[in-house]
N, C-alpha and C positions, 0 to 999 in steps of 0.2 A: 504494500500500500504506500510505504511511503517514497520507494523509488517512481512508483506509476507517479507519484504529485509529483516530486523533483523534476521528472520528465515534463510532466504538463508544465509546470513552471519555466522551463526551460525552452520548452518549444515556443512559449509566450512570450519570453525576452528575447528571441530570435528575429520572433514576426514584428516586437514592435522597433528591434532596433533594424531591420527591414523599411520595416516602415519610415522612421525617420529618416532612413538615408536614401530613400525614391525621392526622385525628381520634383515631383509634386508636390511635395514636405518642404523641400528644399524652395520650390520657390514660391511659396506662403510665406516661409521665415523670411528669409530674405527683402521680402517684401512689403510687411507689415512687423518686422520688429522692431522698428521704428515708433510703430504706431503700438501703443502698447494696449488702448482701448480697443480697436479692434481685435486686438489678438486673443483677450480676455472677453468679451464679447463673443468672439466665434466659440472659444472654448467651452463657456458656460452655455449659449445655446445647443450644442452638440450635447452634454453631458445631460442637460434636462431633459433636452428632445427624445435623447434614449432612454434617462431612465422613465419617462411616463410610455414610451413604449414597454418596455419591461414592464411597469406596475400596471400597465392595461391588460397584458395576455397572464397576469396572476390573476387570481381567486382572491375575492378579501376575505375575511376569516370568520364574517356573516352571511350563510345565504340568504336570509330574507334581505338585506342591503348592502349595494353597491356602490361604491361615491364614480360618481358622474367623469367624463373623459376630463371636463373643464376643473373640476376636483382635483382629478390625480395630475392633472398637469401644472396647477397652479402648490400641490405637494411637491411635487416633483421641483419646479424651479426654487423653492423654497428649503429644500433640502440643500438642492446645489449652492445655492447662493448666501446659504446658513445665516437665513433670518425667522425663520422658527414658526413662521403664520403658516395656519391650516385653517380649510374650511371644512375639514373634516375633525371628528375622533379620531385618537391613535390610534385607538382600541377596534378598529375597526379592520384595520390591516393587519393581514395573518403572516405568521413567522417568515413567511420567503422574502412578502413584501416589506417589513420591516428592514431585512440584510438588506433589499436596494437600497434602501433610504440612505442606512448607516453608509454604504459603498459612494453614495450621493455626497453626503455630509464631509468624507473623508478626503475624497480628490478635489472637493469643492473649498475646502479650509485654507486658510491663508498659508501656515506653512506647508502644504503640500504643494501648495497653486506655487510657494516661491520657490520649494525646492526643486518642484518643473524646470521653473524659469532660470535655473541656475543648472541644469543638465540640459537645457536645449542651449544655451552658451557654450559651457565646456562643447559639446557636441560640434559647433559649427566654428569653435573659435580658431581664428589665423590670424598667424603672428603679420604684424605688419609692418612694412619696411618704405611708407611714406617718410619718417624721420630719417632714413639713410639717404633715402634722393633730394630731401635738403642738402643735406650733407655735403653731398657730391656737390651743387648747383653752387656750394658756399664756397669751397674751396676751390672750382676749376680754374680762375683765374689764376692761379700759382700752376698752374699744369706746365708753362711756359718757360717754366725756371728750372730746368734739365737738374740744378743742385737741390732744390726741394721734393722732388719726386719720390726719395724714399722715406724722407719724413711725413709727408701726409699721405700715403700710401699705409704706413704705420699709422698713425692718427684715425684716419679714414677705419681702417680695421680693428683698432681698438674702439671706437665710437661705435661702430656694426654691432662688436659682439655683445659690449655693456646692453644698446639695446636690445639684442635678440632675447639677451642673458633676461632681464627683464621681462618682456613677454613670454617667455618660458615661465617664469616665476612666476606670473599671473595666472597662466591659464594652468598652474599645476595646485596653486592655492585657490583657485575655482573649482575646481578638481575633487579639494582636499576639503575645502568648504562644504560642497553637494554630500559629501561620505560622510562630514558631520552631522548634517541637518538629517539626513535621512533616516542613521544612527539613534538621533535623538527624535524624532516622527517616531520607529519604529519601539526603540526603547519606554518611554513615558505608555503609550498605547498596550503595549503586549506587562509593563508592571500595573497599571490602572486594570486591566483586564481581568488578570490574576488576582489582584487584592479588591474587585468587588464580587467577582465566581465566589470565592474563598468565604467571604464574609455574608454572601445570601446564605451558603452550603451552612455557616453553622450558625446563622439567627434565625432560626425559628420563625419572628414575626413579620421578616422580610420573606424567609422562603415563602410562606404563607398565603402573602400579597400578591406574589407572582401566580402561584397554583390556584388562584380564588378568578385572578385576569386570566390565566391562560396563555401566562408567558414562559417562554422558555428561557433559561439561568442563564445560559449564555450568550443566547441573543441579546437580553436585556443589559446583559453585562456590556456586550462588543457597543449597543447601539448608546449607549447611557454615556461612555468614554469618550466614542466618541464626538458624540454632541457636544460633552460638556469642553471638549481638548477643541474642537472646531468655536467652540464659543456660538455653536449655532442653538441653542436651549429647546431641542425637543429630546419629551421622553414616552416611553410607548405607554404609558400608562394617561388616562384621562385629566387627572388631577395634578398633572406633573411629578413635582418632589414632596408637595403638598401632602402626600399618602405617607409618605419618609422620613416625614419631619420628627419624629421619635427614636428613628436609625440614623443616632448622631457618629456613629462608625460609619455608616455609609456615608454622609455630607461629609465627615473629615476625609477621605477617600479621596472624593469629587473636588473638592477644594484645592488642592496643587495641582489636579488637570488645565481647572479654567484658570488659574496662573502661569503657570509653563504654557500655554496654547495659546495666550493674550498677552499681557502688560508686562509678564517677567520676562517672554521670551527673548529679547535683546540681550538683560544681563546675563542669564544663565547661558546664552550662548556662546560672550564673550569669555563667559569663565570657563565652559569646556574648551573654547582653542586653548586657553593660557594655560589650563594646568594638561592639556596634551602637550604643547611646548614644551612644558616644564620638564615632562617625563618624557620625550623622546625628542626634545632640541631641534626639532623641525625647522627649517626655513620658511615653509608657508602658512607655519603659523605665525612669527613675527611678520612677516611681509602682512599679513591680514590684520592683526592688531594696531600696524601703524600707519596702513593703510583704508580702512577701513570705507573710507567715500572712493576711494580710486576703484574699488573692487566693485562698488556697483549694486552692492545686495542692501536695499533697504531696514532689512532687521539687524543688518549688524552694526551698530552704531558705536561711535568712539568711549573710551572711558569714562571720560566727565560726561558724556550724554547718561551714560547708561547707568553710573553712580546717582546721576541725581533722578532719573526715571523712577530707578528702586528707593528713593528715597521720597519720591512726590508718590507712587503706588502704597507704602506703609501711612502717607499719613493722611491721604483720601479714606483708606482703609479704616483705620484710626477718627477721625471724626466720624465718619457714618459710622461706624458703632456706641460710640458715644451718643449721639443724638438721637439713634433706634433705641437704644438701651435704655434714655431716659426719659423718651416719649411713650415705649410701648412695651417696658416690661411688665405695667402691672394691667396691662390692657386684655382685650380680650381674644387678638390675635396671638397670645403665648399663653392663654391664660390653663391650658392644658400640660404645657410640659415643666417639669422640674427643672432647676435648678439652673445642674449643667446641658441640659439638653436647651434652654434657652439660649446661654452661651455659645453653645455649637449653631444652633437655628440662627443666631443674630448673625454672626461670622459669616454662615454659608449665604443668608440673603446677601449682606454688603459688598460681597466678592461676587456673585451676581449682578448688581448692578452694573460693573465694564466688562462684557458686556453680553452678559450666555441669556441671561433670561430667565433662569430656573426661581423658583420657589418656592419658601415652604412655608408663607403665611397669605391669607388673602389681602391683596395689594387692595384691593378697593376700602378695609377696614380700617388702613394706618393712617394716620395723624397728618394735616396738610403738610407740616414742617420737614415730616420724613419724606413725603413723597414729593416735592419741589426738590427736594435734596438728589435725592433719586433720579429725576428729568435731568438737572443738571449732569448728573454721573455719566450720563444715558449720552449726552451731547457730547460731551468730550472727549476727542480721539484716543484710541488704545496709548501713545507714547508722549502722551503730554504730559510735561516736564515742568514743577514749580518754578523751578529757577532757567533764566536764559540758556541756553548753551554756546549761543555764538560768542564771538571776541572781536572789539573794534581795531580796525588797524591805524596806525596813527600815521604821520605826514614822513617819520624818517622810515616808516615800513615796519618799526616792530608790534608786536599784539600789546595791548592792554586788554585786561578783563574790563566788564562794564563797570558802571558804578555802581554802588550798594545799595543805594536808595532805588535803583528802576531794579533789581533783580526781584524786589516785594511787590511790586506795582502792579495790582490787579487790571484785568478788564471791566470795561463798564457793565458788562454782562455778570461777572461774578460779583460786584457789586450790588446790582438789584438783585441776585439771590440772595445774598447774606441777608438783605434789608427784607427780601419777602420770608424769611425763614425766622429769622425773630420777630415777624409781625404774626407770623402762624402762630408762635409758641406762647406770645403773651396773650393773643387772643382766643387759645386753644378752646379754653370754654365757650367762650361766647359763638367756636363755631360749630360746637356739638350742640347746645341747648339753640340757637338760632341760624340754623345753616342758609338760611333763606336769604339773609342779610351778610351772615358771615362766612363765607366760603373761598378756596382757593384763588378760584378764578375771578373774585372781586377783589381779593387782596394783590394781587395778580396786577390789573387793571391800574386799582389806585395808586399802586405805590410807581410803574412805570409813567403815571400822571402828573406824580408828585416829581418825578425826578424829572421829566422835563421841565417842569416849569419852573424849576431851578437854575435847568442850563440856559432858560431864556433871559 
């Protein structure tokens, strides 16, 4: 059995490394790698278009109902594009359809889609020797001087090979880069796999949950991973994590997926090149850590990006727990679990927030203060950074850092939240006992009222 997969497997990397070196491949890349919308646009229409064919020629897992063509195809693009909205039940798609989704979910995720985009590079990359035909064009006028011929002849050859030497360098820490990311795609997914199989097998009121839906342990397992590692927030159950929120084993689980597969990914990336460097001296790893914008790959970002990333993720982190915790522990959205299970539930909503989607209280019950807090979260790109990261350059060419007063200097926009977020809390009461007058969405209004007519 397991040589016949190897085989399969093997006959698979055959056809597609086939595939990508036909002509046709070839001149798509070529053509639109420029365009990087396009290319991403083709990809995600292709990946949708098949998987709602696939999820049309399954069975759903009810015969009396079937979700409609427009259904599974607006599932379907929603899978791929891992933004989580269905017009359907989960609970409605049976175990086969389900593996599509997660197959959806997986190719569709940011870092598979970059580490694509980092093996169709390696794949077509040539070295290029426009910098040595300057070269030439610099130097010919000395061609003339029979006594100079064999020093820039030397010259000439030594400038050739520094460059080649460097495009070698590149395209072999692109290389070395793709073997990382893939390593860690593969890695995080097959240990999250294992420790949530593991942990249905021996709780009782999780296995329970599954055998009551009519899930399968390891379906559940694969699809749950990777939703939560794609940051795409579905899970095959109707109620989401909402049924879970008591298996504070399983939410601690899921909680380093949707960090490693979002907002940590930068730094922990940069920490596995460094401590491989460290343990086998590689060249492409420093060439990548000091390189880091020349290499081209988006998530690898320099060390002061990625020190202060992890340092703006702990304290986003960090307030929204504070502020859930003292708006809604003694509410009625926690008003079931103990202690620590509160703890663990607060945690796994606010690392929700950037930006998987999952939960395990009803959103519609909490406090205006938390859920303005929440839209904010919602709004702000995965790699936003409290503090600057650029450096001004000054008139003789060296860097200064910014100054210290604009490295705190909010935007206007985080400003009217703060102001709408202590207008929620001091009026808290008045907008449970009068929500008619006191509501989000009036507080909302007035205070964006207020702050114009100030700037006027």
């Amino acid at each position: 059995m397991y040589q016949k997969t190897m085989k399969t497997y093997s006959y698979v990397g055959k056809k597609l490394e086939q595939l990508c070196s036909s002509c046709f491949f070839r001149f798509i890349w070529f053509h639109l790698r420029g365009n990087k919308f396009s290319l991403e646009l083709i990809y995600f229409l292709f990946i949708s278009s098949l998987g709602f064919s696939i999820l049309r020629s399954l069975d759903a897992k009810s015969p009396t109902f079937t979700p409609g063509n427009l259904d599974l195809f607006f599932t379907s693009v929603s899978a791929a594009a891992v933004t989580s909205m269905s017009t359907v039940e989960m609970e409605v798609f049976s175990n086969t359809q389900l593996v599509i989704l997660t197959i959806l979910m997986l190719i569709g995720g940011e870092v598979f889609t970059s580490w694509l985009s980092l093996k169709l590079r390696t794949l077509f990359f040539k070295v290029s020797h426009k910098d040595d035909d300057t070269v030439d064009l610099s130097l010919s006028n000395h061609h003339e001087d029979p006594s100079n011929n064999i020093a820039i002849l030397e010259l000439e050859s030594s400038i050739s090979e520094s460059i080649n030497h460097m495009e070698v360098l590149k395209y072999k820490s692109l290389k070395f880069l793709s073997l990382v990311v893939l390593f860690y795609l593969l890695f995080v997914h097959v240990l999250g796999l294992v420790s949530v199989f593991i942990y249905i097998n021996a709780i009782s009121s999780a296995r329970n949950i599954l055998e009551q839906k009519g899930l399968h342990a390891v379906t559940f397992s694969f699809f749950t991973i990777v939703s939560s590692f794609s940051n795409c927030g579905f899970i095959p159950t109707n109620e989401n994590m909402l049924i879970f929120r008591k298996n504070s084993g399983l939410l601690l689980i899921i909680v380093p997926q949707i960090l490693l597969g979002n907002t940590l990914f930068p730094p922990v990336l940069r920490s596995i090149i460094w401590a491989v460097g460290k343990i086998t001296n590689k060249e492409e790893t420093r060439y990548l850590l000091r390189n880091s914008k020349v290499v081209g790959y988006h998530h690898l970002l320099s060390y002061k990006h990625s020190f202060l990333l992890l340092i703006t993720v702990s304290v986003f982190l960090m307030v929204q727990y504070i502020l859930f915790s003292s708006m809604e522990w003694t509410s009625g959205s926690l008003g079931d679990l103990n202690v620590y299970q509160k703890l663990v539930g607060i945690l796994f909503q606010v690392v929700n927030t950037r930006h998987t989607g999952e939960s395990v209280v009803d959103l519609s019950t909490i406090s205006g203060a938390v859920l303005v807090l929440f839209i904010f979260m919602m709004y702000l790109p995965p790699y936003t950074s409290f503090l600057p990261v650029g450096e001004e350059i000054c008139e003789q060419g060296s860097k200064r850092n910014s100054k210290v007063i604009e490295n705190f200097t909010f935007s206007q926009l985080t400003y009217l939240v703060i102001f709408i977020i202590i207008v929620c809390i001091t009026e808290r009461k008045k907008m449970v006992n009068d929500p008619l007058n006191f509501n989000v969405l009036n507080i909302v209004v007035e205070v964006i009222r207020v702050v114009n007519r100030l700037q006027l």
